[in-house]
C-alpha positions in Angstrom: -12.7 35.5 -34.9 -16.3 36.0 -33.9 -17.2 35.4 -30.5 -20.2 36.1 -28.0 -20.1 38.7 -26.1 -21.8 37.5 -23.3 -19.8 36.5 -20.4 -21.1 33.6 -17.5 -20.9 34.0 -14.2 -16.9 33.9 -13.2 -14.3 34.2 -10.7 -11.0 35.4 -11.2 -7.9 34.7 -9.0 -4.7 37.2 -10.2 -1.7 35.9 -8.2 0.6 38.6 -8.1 -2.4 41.1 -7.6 0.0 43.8 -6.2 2.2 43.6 -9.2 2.7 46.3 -11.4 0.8 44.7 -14.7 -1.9 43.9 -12.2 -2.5 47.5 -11.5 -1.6 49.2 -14.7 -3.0 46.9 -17.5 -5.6 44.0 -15.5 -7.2 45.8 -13.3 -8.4 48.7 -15.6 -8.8 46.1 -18.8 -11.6 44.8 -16.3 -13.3 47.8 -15.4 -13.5 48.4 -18.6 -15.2 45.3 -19.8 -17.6 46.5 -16.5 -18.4 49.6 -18.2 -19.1 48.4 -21.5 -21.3 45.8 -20.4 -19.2 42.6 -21.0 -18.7 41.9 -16.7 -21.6 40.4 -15.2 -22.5 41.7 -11.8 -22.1 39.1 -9.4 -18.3 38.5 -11.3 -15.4 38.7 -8.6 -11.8 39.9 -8.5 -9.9 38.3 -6.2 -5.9 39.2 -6.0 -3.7 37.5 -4.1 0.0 38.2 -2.9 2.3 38.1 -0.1 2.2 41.4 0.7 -0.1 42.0 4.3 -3.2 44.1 3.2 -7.1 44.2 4.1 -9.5 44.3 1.7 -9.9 47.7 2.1 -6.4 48.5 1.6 -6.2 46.3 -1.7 -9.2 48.1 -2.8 -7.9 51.2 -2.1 -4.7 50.3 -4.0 -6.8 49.2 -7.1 -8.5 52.7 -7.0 -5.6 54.7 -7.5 -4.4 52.5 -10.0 -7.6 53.2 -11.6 -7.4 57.0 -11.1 -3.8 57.0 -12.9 -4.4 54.6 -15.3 -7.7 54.7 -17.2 -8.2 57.2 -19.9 -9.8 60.4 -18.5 -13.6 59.8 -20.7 -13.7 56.3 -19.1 -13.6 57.7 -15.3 -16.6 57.3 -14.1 -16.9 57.6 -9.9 -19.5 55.6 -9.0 -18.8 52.7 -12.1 -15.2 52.5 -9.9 -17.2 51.9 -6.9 -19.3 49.3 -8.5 -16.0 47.7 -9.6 -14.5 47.7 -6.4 -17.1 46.2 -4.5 -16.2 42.9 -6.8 -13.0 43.0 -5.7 -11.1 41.2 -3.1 -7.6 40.4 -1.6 -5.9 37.8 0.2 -2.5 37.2 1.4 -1.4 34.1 0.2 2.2 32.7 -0.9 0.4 30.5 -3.9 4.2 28.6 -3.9 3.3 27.5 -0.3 1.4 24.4 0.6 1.1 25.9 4.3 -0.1 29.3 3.5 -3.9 30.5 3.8 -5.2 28.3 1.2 -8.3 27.8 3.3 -8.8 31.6 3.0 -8.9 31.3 -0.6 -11.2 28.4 -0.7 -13.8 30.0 2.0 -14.0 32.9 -0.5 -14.6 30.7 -3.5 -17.3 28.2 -2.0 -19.2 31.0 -2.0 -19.8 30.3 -5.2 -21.7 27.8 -7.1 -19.6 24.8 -7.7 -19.7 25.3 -11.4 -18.7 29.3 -11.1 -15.8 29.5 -13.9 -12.6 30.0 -12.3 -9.7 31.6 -14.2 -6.1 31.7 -12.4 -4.0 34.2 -13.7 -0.5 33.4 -13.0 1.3 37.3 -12.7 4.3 36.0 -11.3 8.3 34.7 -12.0 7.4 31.4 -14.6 9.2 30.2 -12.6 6.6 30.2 -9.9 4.2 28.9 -12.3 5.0 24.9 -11.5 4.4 25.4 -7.9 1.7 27.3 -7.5 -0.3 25.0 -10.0 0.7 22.5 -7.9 -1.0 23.7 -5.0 -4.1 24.9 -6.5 -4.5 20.9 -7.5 -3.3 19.5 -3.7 -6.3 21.5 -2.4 -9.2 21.0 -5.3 -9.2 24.5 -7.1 -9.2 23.0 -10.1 -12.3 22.4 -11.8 -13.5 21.1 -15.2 -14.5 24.6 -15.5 -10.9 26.3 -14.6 -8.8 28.1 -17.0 -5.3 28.6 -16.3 -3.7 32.2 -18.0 0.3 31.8 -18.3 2.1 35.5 -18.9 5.2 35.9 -20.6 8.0 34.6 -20.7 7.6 31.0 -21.2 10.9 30.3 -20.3 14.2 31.7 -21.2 15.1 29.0 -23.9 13.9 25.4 -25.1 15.1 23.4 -22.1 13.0 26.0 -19.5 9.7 26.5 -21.8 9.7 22.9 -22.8 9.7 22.5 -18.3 7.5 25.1 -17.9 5.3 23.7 -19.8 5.4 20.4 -18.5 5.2 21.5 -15.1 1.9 23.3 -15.6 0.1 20.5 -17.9 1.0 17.9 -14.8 -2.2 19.7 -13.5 -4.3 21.3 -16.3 -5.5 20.3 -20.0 -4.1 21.9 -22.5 -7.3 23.3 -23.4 -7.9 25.1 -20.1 -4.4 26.6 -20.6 -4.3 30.3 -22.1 -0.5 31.5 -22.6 -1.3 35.1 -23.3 0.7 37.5 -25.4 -0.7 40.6 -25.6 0.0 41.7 -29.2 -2.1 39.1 -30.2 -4.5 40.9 -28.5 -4.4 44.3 -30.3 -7.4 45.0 -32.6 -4.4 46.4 -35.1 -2.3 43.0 -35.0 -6.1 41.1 -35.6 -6.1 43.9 -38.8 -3.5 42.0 -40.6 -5.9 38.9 -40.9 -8.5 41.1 -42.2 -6.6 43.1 -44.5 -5.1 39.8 -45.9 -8.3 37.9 -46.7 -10.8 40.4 -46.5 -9.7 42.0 -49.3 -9.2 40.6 -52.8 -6.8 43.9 -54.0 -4.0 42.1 -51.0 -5.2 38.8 -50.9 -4.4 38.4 -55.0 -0.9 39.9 -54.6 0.1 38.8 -50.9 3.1 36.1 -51.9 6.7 36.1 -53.4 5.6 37.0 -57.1 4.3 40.3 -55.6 6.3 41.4 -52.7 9.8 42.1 -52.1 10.0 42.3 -48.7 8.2 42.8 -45.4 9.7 44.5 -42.5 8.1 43.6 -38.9 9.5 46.3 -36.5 8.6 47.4 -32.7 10.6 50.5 -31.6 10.3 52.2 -28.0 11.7 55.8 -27.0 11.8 54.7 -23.2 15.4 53.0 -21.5 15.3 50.3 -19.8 15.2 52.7 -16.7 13.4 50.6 -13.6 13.4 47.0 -15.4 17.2 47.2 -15.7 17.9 44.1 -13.5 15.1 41.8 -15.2 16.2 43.7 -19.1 19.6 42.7 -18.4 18.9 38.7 -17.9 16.7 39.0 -21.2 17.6 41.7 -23.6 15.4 42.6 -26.7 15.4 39.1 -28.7 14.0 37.5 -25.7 11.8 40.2 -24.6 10.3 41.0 -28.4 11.2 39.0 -31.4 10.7 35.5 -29.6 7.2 36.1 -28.8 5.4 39.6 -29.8 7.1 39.7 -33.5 7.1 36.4 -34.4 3.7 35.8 -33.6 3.0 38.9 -35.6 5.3 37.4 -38.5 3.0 34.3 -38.5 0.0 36.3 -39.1 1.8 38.0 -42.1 2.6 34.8 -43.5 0.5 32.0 -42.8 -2.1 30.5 -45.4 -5.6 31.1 -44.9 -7.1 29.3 -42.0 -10.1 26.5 -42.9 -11.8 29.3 -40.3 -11.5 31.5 -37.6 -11.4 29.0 -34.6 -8.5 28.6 -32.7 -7.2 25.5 -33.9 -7.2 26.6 -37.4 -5.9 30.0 -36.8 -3.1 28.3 -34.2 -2.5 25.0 -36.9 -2.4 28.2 -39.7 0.4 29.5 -37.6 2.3 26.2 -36.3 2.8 25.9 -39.6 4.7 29.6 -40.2 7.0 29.1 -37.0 7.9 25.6 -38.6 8.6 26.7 -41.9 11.3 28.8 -40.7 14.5 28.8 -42.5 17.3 27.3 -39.5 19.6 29.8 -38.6 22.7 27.7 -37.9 25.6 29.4 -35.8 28.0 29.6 -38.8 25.2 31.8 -40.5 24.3 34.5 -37.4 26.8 36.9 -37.9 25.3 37.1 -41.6 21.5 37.3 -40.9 21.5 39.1 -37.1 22.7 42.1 -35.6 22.8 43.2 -31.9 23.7 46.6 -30.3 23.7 48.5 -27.1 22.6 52.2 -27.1 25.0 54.7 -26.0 24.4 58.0 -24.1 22.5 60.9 -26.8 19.7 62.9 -26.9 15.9 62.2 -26.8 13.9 65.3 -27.2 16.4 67.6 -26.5 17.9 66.3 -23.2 20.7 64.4 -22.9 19.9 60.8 -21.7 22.6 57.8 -20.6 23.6 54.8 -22.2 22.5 51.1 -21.3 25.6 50.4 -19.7 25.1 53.8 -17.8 21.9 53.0 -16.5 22.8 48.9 -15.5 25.8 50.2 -13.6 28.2 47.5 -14.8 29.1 46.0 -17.7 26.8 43.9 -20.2 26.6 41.5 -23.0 22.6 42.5 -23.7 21.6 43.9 -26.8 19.3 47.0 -26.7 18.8 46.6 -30.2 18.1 43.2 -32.6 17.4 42.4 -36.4 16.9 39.0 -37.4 16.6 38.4 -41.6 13.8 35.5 -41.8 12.7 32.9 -44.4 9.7 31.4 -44.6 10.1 27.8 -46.9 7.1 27.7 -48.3 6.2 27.9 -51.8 4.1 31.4 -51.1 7.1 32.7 -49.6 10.3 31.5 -51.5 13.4 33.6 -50.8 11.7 36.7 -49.8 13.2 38.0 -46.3 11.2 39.2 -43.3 13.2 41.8 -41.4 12.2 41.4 -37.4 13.4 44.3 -35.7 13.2 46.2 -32.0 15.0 48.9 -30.3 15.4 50.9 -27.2 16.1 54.5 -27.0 14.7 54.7 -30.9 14.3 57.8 -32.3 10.2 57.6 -32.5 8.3 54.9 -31.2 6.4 52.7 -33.5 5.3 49.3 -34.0 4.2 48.5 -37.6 4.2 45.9 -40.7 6.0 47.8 -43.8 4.8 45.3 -47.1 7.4 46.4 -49.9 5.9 45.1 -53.2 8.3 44.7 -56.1 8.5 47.0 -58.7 6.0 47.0 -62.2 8.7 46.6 -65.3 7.4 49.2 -67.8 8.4 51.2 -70.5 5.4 53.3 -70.3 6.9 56.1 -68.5 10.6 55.9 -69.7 11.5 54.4 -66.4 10.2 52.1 -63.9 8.1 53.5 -60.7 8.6 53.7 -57.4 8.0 50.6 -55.3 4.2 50.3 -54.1 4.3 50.0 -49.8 1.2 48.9 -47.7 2.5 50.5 -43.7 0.1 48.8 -41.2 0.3 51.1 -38.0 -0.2 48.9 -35.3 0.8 51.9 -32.6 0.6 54.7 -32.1 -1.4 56.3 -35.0 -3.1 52.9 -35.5 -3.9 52.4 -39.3 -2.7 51.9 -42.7 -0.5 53.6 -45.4 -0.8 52.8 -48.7 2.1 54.3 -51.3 1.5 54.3 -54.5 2.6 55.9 -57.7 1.1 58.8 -59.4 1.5 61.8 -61.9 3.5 63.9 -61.0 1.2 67.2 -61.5 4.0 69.8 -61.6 5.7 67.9 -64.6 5.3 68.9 -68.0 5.8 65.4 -68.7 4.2 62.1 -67.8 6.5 61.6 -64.7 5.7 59.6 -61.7 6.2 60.6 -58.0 5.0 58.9 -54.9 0.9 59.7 -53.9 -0.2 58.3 -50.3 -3.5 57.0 -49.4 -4.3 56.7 -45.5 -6.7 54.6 -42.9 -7.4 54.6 -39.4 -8.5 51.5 -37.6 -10.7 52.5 -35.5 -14.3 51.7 -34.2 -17.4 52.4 -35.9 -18.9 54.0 -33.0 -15.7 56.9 -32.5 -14.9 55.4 -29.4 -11.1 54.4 -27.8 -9.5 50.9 -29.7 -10.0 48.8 -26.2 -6.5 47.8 -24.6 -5.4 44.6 -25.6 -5.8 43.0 -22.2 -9.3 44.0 -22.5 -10.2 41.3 -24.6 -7.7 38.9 -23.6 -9.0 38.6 -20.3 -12.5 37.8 -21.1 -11.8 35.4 -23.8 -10.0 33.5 -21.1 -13.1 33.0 -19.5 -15.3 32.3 -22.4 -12.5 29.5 -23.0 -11.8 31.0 -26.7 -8.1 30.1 -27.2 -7.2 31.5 -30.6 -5.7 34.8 -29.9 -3.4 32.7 -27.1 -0.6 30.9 -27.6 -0.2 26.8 -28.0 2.4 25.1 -26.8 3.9 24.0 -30.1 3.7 27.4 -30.8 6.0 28.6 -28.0 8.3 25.4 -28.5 8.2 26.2 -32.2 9.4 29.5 -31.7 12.3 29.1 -28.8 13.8 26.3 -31.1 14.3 29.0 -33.9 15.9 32.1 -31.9 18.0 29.5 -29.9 20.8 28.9 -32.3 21.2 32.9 -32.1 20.7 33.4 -28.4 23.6 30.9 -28.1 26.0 32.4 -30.4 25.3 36.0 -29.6 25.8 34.5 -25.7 29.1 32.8 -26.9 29.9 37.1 -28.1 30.8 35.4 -31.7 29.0 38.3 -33.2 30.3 41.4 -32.7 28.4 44.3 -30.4 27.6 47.5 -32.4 26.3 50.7 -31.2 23.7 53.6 -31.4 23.6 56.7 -29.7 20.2 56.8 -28.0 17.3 58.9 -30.2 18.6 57.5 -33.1 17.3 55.2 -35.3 19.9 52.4 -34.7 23.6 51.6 -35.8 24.5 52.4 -39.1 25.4 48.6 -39.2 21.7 47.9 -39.6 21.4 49.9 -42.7 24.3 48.1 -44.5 22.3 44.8 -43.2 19.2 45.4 -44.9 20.9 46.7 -47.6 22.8 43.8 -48.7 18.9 42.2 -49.6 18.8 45.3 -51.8 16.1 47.1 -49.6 16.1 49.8 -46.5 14.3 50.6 -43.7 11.6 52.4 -43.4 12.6 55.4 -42.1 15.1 55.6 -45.2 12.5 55.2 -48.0 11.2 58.8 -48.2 8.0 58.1 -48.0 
């Protein structure tokens, strides 16, 4: 996925600029690409909301989100200065045709008329239709616009498949960037280089080798201050549709003819579509939902789900899914998506179980070999293999464990995932955002469970939070013949 570094000219137009990912991922993943050299200097920032603020008082907002949110070693006082003085603010309703769209477009003629311009939509999708609409009734849109969609495209089939619609009435397909930031982690972009980088994973990475992989994304926090929004999504929606299935397709797709988007997306496509249906007769066998209950997390006692929404709820907290990918790499071994609230530690990683080596070498078979890629925190790799064991008297085996950290050459900080999300936007490289046959692909295989778990045909467990999950989940897993992580031992 090599790409120039060098970034044109550009103007970029946040709408939703006083939102909270504005201020605690965008702003900072910008002033970082300043300080690193990526930013030219006469780039511009330019959020726009509803709320009434000057400039200065936008600015001032975007320095104390700067303050709190950068890592102390990247502070730097006058760097935030030169940032701020390419940033702007106007109060704009971008759903409104009557609103101060002619304060926006004095700003932008400022600008030579082939500046790029990249929208970034940080609002409701539902928005997204309408405020695309707009930008076209009053000639923003130029050959050299991009357009960068966050998450979620929609809330099923029927809304992402409108969604989509609504937003290609106005923009190519090509100047369309629906961003998931997992994608964007250096440690998700590991997988393809651990894959086919290196011949010892490349040789083995199919069914005759491997017995299972397990895809999992665990937080310690609640749902806390997004209760309201958790509670019209819960965790299939909010993880495994999007962040873990793309990260399933990177596990299992083929090699790619190269690292351009459309091979790397095609390569993908391919993944989502190979997945084995899930009818409704079979989600009670290959899913499981639960709730987390009031427990302990670090030695205080912390409320349940239903505690903290204030009413009751149908949402799971907690979701497994058992894939299948039908392709002849991949024949009948299971992918195990999982994510969890009010987990015990949190942890997003890729655990590759590789079936055990028949051999009557050492009276009895070994241990399974495990590749753990850490994607966070801790980023790296785990490698478990077997060994001697050197306090036997015999030629017994035990379990030895080699360790790597991703992390770059120079010792500095893995750059936020935003970071380089944001800028590929504006060099218009697409491959580490989503197509639109990806998201389709993907709603139409989590739909069948969204509508029986809606329907409550599967029954609710429970998990105290600061657990690991219900116990439910380790009889799931265990019915394949494997176990989580956490239950291995190593």
């Amino acid at each position: 996925m090599a790409y120039s570094q060098q970034t044109a000219p550009f103007d970029y137009v946040i709408f939703g600029g006083t939102g909270d990912l504005t201020m605690r991922k965008l702003l900072p993943a910008l002033y970082n690409q300043l300080r690193i050299g990526h930013v030219p200097e006469d780039a511009r920032i330019i959020g726009t909301a509803r709320s009434e603020l000057s400039c200065d008082e936008y600015r001032e907002r975007a320095r104390e989100a700067l303050e709190h949110f950068l890592p102390p070693a990247h502070k730097d006082a006058a760097l935030i200065e030169r940032f701020l003085k390419k940033v702007h603010y106007i109060t704009l309703d971008g759903t409104k045709s009557d609103h101060n769209w002619d304060d926006l477009h004095a700003l932008l003629e400022q600008s030579p008329a082939d500046r790029i311009r990249v929208f970034y939509f940080s609002t409701a999708p539902q928005l997204f239709e309408a405020i695309s609409e707009n930008l076209n009734r009053f000639s923003f849109i130029t050959p050299q616009s991009r357009v960068v969609l966050e998450k979620p495209i929609g809330t099923d089939s029927a809304s992402a498949r409108a969604i989509n619609e609504g937003v290609s009435r106005f923009f190519k397909e090509e100047q369309i960037f629906r961003i998931d930031h997992y994608l964007g982690k250096e440690t998700v972009q590991d997988i393809i280089a651990l894959r086919f980088a290196n011949p010892v994973f490349n040789a083995v990475w199919s069914a005759e080798h491997i017995q299972s992989i397990q895809i999992t994304a665990a937080e310690t926090v609640g749902v806390e201050g997004r209760a309201a929004y958790y509670d019209t999504s819960g965790a299939l929606r909010d993880m495994i549709q999007n962040h873990l299935l793309q990260v399933l397709s990177l596990c299992a797709m083929e090699a790619p003819a190269d690292l351009g988007a459309d091979s790397v997306r095609d390569a993908k496509v391919k993944v989502l579509k190979a997945l084995r249906p899930i009818p409704a007769d079979k989600v009670a066998q290959e899913t499981l939902r639960a709730q987390y209950v009031a427990g302990e997390m670090a030695g205080s006692k912390v409320p349940g789900y239903l505690e903290e929404l204030g009413t009751e709820s149908a949402t799971e907290t907690y979701a497994v899914m058992r894939a299948y990918v039908d392709t002849p790499r991949w024949k009948d071994v299971p992918f195990y998506i999982r994510t969890a609230k009010r987990s015990h530690k949190k942890v997003s990683e890729v655990v590759v179980t590789f079936k055990k080596t028949a051999s009557s070498l050492f009276g009895k078979d070994g241990e399974h070999n495990r590749l753990v890629i850490r994607l966070q925190p801790d980023e790296g790799f785990g490698l478990a293999l077997n060994i001697k064991n050197p306090s036997a008297a015999d030629f017994s085996l035990q379990h030895g464990a080699m360790d790597g950290r991703f992390a770059p050459a120079d010792g500095s900080l893995i750059p936020d995932s935003y970071e380089r999300l944001m800028l590929d936007a504006v060099r218009g490289y697409p491959a580490l955002f989503i197509r639109r046959d990806e998201v389709e692909a993907a709603w139409a295989w989590v739909e069948p469970t969204l509508q029986t778990w809606a329907a409550n045909k599967v029954p609710m467990t429970h998990y105290p939070a600061g657990s690991y999950g219900p116990e439910e989940a380790r009889k799931f897993i265990a019915s394949t013949g494997d176990a989580w992580h956490e239950d291995m031992g190593a």
